[in-house]
VEXNUKOL-845258 format. One record per residue (C-alpha): residue in three letters; x, y, z. Coordinates in steps of 0.05 Angstrom, whole numbers, plus 5000, padded with zeros to 4 digits. Layout:
<atoms>
alaXYZ
...
</atoms>
This chain:
<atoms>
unk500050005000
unk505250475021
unk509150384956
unk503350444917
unk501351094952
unk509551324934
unk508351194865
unk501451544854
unk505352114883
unk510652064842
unk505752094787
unk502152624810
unk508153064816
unk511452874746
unk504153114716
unk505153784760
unk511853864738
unk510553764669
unk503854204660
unk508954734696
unk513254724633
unk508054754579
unk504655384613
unk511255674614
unk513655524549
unk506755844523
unk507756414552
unk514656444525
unk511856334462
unk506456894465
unk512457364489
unk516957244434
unk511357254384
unk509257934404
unk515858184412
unk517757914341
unk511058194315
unk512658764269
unk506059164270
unk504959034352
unk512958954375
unk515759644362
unk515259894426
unk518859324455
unk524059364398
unk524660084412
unk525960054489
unk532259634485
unk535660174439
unk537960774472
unk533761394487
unk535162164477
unk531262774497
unk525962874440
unk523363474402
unk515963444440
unk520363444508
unk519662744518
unk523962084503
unk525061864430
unk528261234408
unk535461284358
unk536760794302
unk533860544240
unk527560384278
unk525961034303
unk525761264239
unk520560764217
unk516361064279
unk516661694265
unk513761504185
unk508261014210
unk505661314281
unk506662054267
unk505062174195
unk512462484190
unk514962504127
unk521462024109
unk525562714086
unk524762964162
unk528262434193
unk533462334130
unk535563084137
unk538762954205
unk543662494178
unk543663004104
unk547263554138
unk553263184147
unk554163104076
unk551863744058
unk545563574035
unk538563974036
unk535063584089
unk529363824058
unk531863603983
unk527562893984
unk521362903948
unk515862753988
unk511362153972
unk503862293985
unk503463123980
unk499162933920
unk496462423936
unk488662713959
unk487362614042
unk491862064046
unk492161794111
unk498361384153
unk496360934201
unk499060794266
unk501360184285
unk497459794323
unk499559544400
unk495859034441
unk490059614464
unk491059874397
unk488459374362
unk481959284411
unk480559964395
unk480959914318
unk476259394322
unk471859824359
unk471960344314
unk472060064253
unk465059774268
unk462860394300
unk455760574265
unk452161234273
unk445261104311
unk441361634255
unk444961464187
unk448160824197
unk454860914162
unk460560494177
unk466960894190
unk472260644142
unk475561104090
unk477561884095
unk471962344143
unk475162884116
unk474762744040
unk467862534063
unk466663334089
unk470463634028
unk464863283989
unk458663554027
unk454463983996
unk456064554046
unk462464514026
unk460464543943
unk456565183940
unk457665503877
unk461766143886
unk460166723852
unk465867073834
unk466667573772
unk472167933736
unk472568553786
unk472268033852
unk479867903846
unk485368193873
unk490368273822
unk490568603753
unk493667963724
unk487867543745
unk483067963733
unk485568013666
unk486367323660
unk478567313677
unk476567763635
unk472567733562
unk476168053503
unk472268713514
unk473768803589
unk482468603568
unk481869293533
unk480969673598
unk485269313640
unk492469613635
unk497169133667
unk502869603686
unk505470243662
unk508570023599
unk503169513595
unk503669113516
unk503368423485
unk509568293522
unk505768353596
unk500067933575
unk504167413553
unk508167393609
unk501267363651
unk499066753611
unk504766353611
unk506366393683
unk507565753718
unk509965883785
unk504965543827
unk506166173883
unk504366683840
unk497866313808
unk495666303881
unk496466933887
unk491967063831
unk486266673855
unk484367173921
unk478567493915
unk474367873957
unk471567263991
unk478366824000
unk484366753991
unk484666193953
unk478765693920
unk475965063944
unk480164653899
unk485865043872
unk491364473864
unk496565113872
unk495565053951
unk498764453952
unk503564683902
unk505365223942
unk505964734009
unk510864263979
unk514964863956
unk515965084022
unk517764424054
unk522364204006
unk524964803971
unk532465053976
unk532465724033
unk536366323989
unk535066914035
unk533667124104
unk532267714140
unk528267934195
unk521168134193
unk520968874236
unk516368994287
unk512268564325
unk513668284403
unk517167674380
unk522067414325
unk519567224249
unk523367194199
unk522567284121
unk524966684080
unk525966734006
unk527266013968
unk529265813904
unk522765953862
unk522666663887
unk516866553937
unk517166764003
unk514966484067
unk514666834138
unk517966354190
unk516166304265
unk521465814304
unk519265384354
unk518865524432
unk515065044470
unk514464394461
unk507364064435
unk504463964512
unk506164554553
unk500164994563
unk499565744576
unk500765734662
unk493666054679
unk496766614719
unk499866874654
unk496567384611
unk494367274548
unk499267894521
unk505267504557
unk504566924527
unk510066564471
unk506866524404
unk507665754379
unk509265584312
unk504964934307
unk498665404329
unk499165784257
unk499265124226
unk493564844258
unk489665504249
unk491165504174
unk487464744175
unk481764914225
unk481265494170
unk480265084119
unk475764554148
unk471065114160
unk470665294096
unk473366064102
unk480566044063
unk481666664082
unk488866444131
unk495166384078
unk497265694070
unk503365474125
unk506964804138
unk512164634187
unk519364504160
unk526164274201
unk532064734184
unk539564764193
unk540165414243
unk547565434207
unk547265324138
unk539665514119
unk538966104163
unk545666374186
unk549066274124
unk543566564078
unk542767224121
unk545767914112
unk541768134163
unk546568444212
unk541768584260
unk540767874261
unk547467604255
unk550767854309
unk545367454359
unk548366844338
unk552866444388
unk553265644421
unk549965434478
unk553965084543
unk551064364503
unk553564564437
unk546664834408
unk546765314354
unk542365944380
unk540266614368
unk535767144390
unk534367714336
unk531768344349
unk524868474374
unk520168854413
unk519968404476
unk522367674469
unk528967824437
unk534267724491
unk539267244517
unk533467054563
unk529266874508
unk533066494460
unk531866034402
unk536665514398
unk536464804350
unk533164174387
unk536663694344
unk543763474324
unk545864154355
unk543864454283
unk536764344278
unk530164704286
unk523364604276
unk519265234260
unk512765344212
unk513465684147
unk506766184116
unk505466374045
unk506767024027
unk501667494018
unk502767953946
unk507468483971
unk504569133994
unk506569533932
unk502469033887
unk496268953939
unk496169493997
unk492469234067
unk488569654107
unk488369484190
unk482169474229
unk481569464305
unk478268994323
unk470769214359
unk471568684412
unk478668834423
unk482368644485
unk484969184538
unk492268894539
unk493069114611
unk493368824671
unk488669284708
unk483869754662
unk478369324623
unk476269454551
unk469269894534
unk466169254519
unk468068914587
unk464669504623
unk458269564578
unk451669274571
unk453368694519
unk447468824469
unk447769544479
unk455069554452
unk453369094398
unk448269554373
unk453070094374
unk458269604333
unk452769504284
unk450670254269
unk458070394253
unk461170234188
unk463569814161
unk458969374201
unk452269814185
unk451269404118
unk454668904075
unk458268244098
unk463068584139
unk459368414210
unk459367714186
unk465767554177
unk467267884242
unk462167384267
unk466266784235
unk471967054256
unk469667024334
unk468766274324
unk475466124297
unk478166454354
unk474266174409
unk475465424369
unk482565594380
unk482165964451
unk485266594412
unk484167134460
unk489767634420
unk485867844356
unk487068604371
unk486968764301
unk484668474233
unk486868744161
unk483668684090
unk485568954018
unk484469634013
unk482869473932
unk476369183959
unk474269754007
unk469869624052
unk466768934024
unk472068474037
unk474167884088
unk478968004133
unk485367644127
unk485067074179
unk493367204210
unk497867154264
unk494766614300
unk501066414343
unk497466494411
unk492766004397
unk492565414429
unk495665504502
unk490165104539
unk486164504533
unk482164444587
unk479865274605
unk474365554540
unk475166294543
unk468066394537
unk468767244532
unk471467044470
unk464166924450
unk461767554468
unk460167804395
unk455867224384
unk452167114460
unk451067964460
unk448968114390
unk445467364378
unk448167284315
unk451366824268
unk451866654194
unk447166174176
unk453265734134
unk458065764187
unk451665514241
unk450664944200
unk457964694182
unk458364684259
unk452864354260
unk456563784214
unk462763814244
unk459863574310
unk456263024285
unk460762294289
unk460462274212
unk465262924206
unk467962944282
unk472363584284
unk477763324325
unk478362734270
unk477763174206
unk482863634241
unk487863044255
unk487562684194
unk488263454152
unk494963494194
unk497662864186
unk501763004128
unk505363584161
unk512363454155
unk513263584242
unk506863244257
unk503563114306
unk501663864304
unk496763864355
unk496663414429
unk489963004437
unk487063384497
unk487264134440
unk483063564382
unk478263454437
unk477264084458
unk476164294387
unk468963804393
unk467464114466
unk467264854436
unk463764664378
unk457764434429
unk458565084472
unk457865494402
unk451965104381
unk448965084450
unk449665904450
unk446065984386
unk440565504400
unk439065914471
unk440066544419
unk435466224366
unk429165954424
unk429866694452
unk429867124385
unk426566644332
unk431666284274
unk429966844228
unk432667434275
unk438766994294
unk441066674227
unk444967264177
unk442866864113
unk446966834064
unk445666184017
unk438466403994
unk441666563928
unk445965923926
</atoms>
């Protein structure tokens, strides 16, 4: 008995032992498997290389790998990452062509982790409750094909800016009054008709309305150039608080360049005024998108680009003023500080945040020089006090009382003037943009013109505060264009989500991500606060007192 007892034991234990082995060695398995997985294994693959101090102000992987991960999870393009290890050779970093500019809404995809890939499933089934569509494919192709967004424009011969286009526009008859230039011949117009620089063509497509048309492949054009284009010039912009700088490149364009300061998700401190605060370079590119995906065009075109502190700005300056700010950091970082009203000091500095050389900054279209197309500034009605103590007339006034005062004074007494400055008040509260002080238009257009949507840097500084005295226009004089009511209506249905339009337009941004998640979703909560103001406007006043129509002839 006893022996047979030992041996069931023995038994017993072997069985144990063995079971032991096989959960282990499945486990193993699953480990390497995931590990060796190359859609769901990068981050493992990435931890065992070493890590440096990234541009976002976190920790980025080195190697061949990383650069994989900054194509596939970021959207960044392959000439980014290539024009680190360029400048050593002397190469344009920015030389590469870059697959996908034309290539309409095209999306890169992340790659999926473990909870990743739980999530995809979870979205990609995702239905809407009312209309039912599965959520595959581009949202934002999907908006850009809405019939908000294809409303015929109505634009005629004396609606642009420039003579060229207008004589480009023109029948035979009206070509006989419009003199191109002084010494204006055959020679001018053929000049005008053969021109092919895709800057200039945009240029002749603003009117009145935009400053560029719903489809106009030249945007894009224009985009590319500045990413990839060789830098020829630089000098500083004067005037302003901060440093911008003027960039010529090799087509002739020129692009106004803001350098980065902070990195992607450091907010604006809330003791901090408004008027104190850094501008950010990814906040103009991310206002030029949100511009578009509301359907205004009226913000030039602007991309981010890395450059070579030494050899694309340094090197290609005369700028005295400028050069002599130039010196090395303790580290070994290329810096300099320019010349500026306020944030142009030692204190203040901009120096590169990779290989010692490089910066990241965001690059704008050119607007037609003054000469050619002379602005006119506005102050803005609703302007802020920019002190810390005295409040503005509007601060300290009954709200519709100054609104009817606004509205009895031109240019906002008739035309579309008061309705832009309308749209204008939802950009900036989508963007918590509290310093829109003034506002400019073309003085060719007098007083029926859209302002010029610019100098959005102080945008985006906090994700979780909704500055709602930014809404003041809207909430005192209960008012808002009827298209703009109803693209936000669209945008904050799950079909055309803001926050997804917005990521996926930014995605091809050479230094995305552009914007953090916590500013995307913020994007959809102001969207509901707007729509929540004008339906308390709308069940107070009546749709028809509320809604500034302006698609009854469309």
């Amino acid at each position: 008995m006893k022996l047979k007892a030992r041996l069931v034991t023995g038994v017993l234990f072997i069985t144990l032992v063995a079971c032991g082995l096989l959960v282990l060695n499945g486990n193993l398995r699953v480990a390497v498997e995931f590990t060796a997985d190359p859609a769901a294994g990068q981050g493992a693959g990435r931890a065992a290389q070493g890590a440096e101090t990234s541009r976002y102000g976190g920790k980025a992987a080195v190697g061949p790998a990383n650069k994989k991960l900054l194509n596939e999870e970021y959207g960044v393009n392959s000439n980014v990452s290539n024009g680190l290890s360029a400048m050593s050779s002397g190469q344009n970093p920015n030389k590469s062509p870059e697959k996908g500019i034309h290539e309409e809404n095209k999306i890169v995809e992340r790659p999926p982790t473990v909870a990743h890939k739980l999530q995809s499933t979870v979205q990609k089934n995702r239905t809407s409750q009312k209309t039912g569509i599965l959520y595959t494919g581009s949202k934002l192709r999907r908006l850009f094909q809405n019939p908000l967004y294809n409303i015929p424009e109505r634009v005629s011969t004396a609606d642009y800016l420039l003579k060229p286009a207008r004589w480009l526009h023109a029948t035979a008859e009206e070509r006989k009054h419009i003199k191109l230039g002084e010494n204006s011949g055959e020679d001018d117009n053929e000049e005008v008709l053969h021109e092919k620089k895709p800057w200039r063509l945009l240029q002749f497509g603003i009117t009145r309305y935009s400053l560029y048309a719903r489809n106009d492949p030249n945007v894009e054009e224009v985009l590319k150039a500045i990413r990839t284009q060789e830098v020829t010039y630089v000098e500083m912009k004067p005037g302003g608080t901060q440093l911008k700088l003027f960039m010529e490149f090799e087509d002739t364009s020129i692009g106004l360049f803001k350098p980065w300061r902070w990195p992607r998700d450091r907010e604006t401190p809330p003791d901090h005024f408004y008027f104190t605060d850094y501008e950010r370079h990814n906040a103009e590119i991310a206002a030029y998108h949100l511009d578009r995906i509301l359907d205004f065009r009226r913000c030039p075109p602007v991309s981010g680009r890395w450059f070579n502190v030494t050899s694309e700005i340094r090197q290609k300056s005369e700028d005295e003023k400028l050069l002599k700010t130039f010196f090395v950091s303790p580290v070994g970082n290329v810096c300099f500080f320019g010349d500026c009203s306020y944030y142009c000091n030692t204190e203040h500095m901009i120096c590169a945040i990779k290989d010692h050389h490089m910066l990241e900054g965001s690059v704008a279209a050119y607007l037609p020089r003054w000469q050619e197309a002379p602005r006119k500034t506005w102050k803005h009605p609703w302007k802020r006090s920019y002190s810390r103590v005295r409040k503005a007339d509007w601060e300290v006034t009954d709200g519709e009382a100054f609104c009817r005062q606004v509205r009895s004074t031109p240019p906002y007494d008739k035309g579309r003037r008061f309705g832009d400055l309308l749209d204008l008040t939802v950009y900036d509260f989508l963007m918590g943009n509290m310093d829109r002080h003034h506002y400019e238009t073309f003085k060719a257009f007098g007083n029926n013109s859209a302002p010029i949507h610019l100098d959005q840097g102080r945008a985006f500084g906090r994700t979780t505060h909704d500055e709602i005295s930014i809404l003041v226009p809207i909430y005192s004089c209960c008012s808002i264009r009827k298209s703009t009511w109803l693209r936000l209506q669209l945008l904050a249905k799950e079909d055309y989500r803001l926050s997804d339009v917005m990521r996926e337009s930014m995605r091809t941004d050479p230094i995305a991500p552009i914007l953090t998640e916590p500013h995307l979703l913020a994007l959809d909560r102001r969207v509901g606060i707007i729509l929540d103001t004008v339906a308390k406007c709308i069940q107070k006043k009546g749709a028809e007192n509320v809604l500034l129509e302006d698609l009854k002839d469309t």
